[in-house]
C-alpha positions in Angstrom: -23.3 -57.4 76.0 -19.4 -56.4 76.4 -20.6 -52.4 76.2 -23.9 -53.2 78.9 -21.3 -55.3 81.4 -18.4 -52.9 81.6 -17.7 -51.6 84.9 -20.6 -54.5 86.3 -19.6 -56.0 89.7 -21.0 -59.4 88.5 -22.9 -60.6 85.8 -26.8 -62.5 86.0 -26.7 -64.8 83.0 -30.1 -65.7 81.3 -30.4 -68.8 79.4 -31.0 -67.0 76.2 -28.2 -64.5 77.0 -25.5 -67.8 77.7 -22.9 -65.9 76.0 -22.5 -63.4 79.1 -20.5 -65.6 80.8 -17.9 -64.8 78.3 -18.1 -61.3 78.6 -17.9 -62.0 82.5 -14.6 -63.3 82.0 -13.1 -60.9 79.6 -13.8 -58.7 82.4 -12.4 -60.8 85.2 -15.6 -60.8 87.1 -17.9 -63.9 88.5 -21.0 -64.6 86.3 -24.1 -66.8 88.0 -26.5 -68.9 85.8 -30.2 -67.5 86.5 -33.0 -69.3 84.7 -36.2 -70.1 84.0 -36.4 -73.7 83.1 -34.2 -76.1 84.2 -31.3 -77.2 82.2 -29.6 -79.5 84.2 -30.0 -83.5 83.8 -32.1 -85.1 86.1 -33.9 -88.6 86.6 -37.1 -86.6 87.4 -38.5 -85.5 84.5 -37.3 -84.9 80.4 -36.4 -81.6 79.5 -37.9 -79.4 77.3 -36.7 -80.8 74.2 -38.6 -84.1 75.1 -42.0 -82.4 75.8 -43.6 -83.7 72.6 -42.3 -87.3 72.5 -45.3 -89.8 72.0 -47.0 -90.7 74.6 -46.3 -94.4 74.7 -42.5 -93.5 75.4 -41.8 -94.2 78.7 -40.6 -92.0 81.0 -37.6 -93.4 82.3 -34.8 -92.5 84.6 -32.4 -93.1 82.4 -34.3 -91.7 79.6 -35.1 -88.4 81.7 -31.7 -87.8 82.0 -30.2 -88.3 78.9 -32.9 -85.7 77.0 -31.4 -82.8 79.1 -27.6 -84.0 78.8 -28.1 -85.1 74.7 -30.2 -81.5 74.0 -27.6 -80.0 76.1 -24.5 -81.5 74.1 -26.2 -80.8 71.0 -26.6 -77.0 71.4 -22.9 -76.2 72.7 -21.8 -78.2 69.5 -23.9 -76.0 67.5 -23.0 -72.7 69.3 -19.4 -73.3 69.8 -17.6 -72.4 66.4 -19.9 -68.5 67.0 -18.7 -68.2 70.3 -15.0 -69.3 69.7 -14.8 -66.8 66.2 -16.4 -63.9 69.1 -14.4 -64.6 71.9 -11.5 -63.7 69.4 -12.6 -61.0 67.7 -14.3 -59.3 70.4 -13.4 -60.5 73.2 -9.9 -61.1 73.0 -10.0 -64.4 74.9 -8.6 -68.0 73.7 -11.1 -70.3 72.3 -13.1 -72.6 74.6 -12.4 -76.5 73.9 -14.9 -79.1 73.5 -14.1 -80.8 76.3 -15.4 -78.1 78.6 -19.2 -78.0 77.2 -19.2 -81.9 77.1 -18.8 -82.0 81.1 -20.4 -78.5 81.8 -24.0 -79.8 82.6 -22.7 -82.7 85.3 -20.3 -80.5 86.8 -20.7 -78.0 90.0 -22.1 -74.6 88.1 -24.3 -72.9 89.9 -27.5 -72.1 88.8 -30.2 -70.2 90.6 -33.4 -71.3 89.0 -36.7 -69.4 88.8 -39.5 -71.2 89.3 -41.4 -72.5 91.9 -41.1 -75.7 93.9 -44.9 -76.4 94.2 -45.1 -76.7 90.1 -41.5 -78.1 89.5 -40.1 -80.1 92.9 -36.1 -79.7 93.2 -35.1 -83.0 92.0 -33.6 -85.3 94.4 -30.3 -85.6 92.0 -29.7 -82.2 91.7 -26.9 -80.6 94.2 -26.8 -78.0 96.5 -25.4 -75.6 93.9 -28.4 -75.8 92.4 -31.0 -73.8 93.7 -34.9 -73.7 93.2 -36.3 -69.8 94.8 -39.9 -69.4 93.4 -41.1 -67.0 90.4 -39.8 -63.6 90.1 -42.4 -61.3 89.8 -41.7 -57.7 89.3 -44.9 -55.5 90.1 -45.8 -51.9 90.0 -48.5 -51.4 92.8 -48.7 -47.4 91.4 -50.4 -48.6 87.7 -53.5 -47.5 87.0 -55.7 -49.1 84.5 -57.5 -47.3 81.8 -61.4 -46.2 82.3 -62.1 -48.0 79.0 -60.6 -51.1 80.9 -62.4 -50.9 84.0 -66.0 -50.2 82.8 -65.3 -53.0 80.1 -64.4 -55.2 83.3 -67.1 -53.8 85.9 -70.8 -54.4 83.3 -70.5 -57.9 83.2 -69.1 -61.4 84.2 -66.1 -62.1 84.8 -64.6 -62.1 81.2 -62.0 -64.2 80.1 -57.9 -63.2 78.8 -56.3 -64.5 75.1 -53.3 -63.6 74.4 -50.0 -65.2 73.0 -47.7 -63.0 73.7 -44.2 -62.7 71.4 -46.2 -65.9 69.1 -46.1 -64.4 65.6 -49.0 -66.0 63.8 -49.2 -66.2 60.3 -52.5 -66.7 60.5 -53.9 -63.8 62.7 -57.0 -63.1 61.0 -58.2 -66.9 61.0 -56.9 -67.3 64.7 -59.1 -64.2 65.6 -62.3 -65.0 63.7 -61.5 -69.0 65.3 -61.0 -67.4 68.7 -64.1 -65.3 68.4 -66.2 -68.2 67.4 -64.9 -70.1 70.4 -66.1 -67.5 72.6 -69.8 -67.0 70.5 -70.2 -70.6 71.5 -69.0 -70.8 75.6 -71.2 -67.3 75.8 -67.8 -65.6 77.3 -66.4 -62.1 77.5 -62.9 -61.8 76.8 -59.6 -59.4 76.9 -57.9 -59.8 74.2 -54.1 -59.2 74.3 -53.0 -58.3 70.5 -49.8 -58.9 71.0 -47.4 -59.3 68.2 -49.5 -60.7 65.5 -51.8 -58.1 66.5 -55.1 -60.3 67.6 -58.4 -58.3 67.0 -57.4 -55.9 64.3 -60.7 -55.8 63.0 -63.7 -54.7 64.3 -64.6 -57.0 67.8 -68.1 -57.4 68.9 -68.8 -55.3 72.4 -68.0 -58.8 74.2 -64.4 -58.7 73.4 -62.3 -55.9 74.9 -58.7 -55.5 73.2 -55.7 -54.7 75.3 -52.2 -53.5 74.4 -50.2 -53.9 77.7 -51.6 -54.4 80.9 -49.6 -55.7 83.7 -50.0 -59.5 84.6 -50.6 -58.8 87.9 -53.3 -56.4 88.2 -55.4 -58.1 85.3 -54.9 -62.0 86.2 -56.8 -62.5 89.0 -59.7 -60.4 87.9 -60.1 -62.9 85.4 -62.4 -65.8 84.9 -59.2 -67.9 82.8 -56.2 -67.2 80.8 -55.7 -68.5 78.1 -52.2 -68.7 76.5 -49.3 -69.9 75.0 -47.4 -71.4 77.9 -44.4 -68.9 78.0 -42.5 -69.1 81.4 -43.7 -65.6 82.4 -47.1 -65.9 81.6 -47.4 -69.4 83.0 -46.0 -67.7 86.3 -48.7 -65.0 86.3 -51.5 -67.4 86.1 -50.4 -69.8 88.6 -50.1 -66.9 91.2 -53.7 -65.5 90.1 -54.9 -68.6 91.1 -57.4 -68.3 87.6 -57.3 -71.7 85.4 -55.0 -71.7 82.1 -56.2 -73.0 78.8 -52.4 -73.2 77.4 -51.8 -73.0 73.2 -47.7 -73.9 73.3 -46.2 -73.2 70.1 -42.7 -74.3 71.1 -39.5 -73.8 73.0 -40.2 -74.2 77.0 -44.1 -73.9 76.3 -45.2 -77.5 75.8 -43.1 -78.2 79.1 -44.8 -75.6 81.2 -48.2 -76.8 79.3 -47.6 -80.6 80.3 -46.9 -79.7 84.1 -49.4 -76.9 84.1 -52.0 -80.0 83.4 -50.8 -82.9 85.5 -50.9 -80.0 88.9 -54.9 -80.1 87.8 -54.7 -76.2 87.2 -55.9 -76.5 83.1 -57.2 -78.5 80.5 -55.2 -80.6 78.2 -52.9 -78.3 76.3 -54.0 -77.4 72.7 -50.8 -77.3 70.4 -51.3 -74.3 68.2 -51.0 -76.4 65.2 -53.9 -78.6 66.4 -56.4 -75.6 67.9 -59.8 -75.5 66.2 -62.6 -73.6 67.5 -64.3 -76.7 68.8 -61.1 -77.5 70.9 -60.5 -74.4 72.4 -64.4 -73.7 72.7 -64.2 -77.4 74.7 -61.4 -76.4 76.7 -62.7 -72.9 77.7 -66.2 -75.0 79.0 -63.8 -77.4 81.3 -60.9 -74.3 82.5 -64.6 -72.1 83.4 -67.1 -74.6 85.5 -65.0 -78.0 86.1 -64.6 -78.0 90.0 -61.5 -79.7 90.6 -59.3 -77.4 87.9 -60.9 -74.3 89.3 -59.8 -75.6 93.4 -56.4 -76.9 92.2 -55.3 -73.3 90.1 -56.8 -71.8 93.3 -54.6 -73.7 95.9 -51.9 -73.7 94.0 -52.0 -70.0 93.7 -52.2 -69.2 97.4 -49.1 -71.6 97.9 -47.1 -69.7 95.0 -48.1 -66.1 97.0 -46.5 -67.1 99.4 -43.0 -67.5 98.3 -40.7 -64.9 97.7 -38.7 -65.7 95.0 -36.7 -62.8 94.5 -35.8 -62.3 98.0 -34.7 -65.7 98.0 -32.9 -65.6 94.7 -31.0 -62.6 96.2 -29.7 -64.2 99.3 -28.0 -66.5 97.0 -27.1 -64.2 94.7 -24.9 -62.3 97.9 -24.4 -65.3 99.3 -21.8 -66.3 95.6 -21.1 -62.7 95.5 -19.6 -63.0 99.1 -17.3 -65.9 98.0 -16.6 -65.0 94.3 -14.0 -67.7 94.2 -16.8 -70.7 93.3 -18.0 -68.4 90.5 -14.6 -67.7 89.1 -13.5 -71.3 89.2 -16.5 -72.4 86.8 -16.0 -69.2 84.5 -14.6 -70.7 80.9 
């Protein structure tokens, strides 16, 4: 991080990538939180870390609030003795106290979030440093498929996408031959994204195409429904295509996006991986393909979600903080 931010102007922080902000200020420059899930408490909703609480738990203001702030505390005590022993030996910087992670999710940070406000509302109790743009997409209108791709999509119905992404599954033969089972019985075609537990790596029958990478946006909406494992990006992609999701969350964010992704009316009930069986996914498949109101609400929902812009939006407020650098700096460590 130190070697890719020297001579930066600024510095975008990721969630996942936190420990930029550090580098920022070894550097003396400003640092602005961009993410794609919220972090910051609210009475709204429960973060992430609250997704798969039981169902009888009620979801409470109170309660809502105190996931996000408890998950929050919980991670900076975890991280802070590795970023204290690297601010020191790499960074050359005094060690941050506890005092300043205990406070840093109620206090005035800003954070420019992507996502969009038609799946995930700006809260009422969240600030006006806090800002909700839309999805950032990044697409390349010169790609060009492969012919293997396009006569695979143009003799036939609309086939069907799997594909979970960066999930690593132990199980990748039994979660092909269960996927491939699922598809025999709904009498679907399907893309199948290997991905990195390299799905499909045995022979396929001719109704199953397999697919390294193909961009989101050119394949999504030529698709029948997605199904996937819920990952911020993904989830994005098939919301804009306006195609239903049949989400698989395996963990992290993914059971968040699933559970919101559901209540908007845009999939089935989310399968966690643990619990998918070929009846299940077969089942959800049926409802994602030929239920009325899931295949009208993932289309509304993706007109509305064209029509944002996102990134422009995210980059006005990104020059508008890099204008006035001074409420950046102040909320650097």
């Amino acid at each position: 991080m130190r070697s890719a931010c020297q001579g930066a102007d600024a510095v975008l922080v990721s969630a996942l990538a936190f420990a930029a902000m550090h580098v920022a200020q070894h550097f003396g420059i400003p640092s602005l939180a961009t993410y794609l899930y919220p972090v910051t408490p609210t009475r709204a909703f429960p973060s992430m870390a609250a997704s798969n609480l039981p169902g009888w738990l009620p979801s409470m203001g109170w309660l809502n609030w105190q996931s996000f702030h408890l998950y929050n505390l919980a991670f900076f005590r975890m991280t802070l003795p590795i970023i204290n022993n690297l601010r020191d030996e790499i960074l050359d910087l005094a060690p941050i106290p506890w005092s300043y992670y205990a406070k840093i999710d109620i206090s005035k940070v800003p954070i420019i979030y992507g996502f969009s406000k038609y799946v995930l509302p700006k809260p009422k109790d969240w600030g006006a440093h806090l800002h909700v743009t839309g999805y950032w997409f990044v697409d390349d209108p010169g790609w060009r498929p492969p012919r293997e791709l396009t006569n695979f999509m143009d003799h036939g119905p609309k086939p069907i996408y799997i594909g979970f992404g960066s999930m690593v599954d132990a199980e990748a033969i039994k979660t092909t031959d269960l996927v491939l089972k699922a598809l025999h019985i709904t009498g679907q075609r399907a893309i199948l994204h290997g991905g990195w537990s390299d799905l499909g790596s045995s022979s396929l029958p001719e109704t199953v195409h397999k697919i390294s990478d193909v961009p989101h946006s050119w394949l999504f909406p030529r698709l029948a429904a997605i199904v996937h494992h819920g990952g911020a990006g993904t989830t994005a992609a098939a919301l804009r295509a306006g195609v239903p999701s049949v989400i698989v969350p395996y963990f992290a964010d993914q059971p968040f996006w699933a559970h919101h992704v559901h209540q908007l009316g845009a999939s089935p009930k989310p399968i966690p991986r643990k619990k998918i069986t070929t009846a299940n996914l077969a089942r959800a498949i049926k409802e994602a393909t030929h239920e009325d109101p899931i295949l009208h609400n993932s289309a509304s929902l993706g007109s509305r979600i064209r029509a944002e812009n996102g990134v422009m939006k995210a980059v006005e407020q990104i020059e508008n903080y890099l204008h006035n650098p001074q409420d950046l700096l102040k909320h650097n460590p």
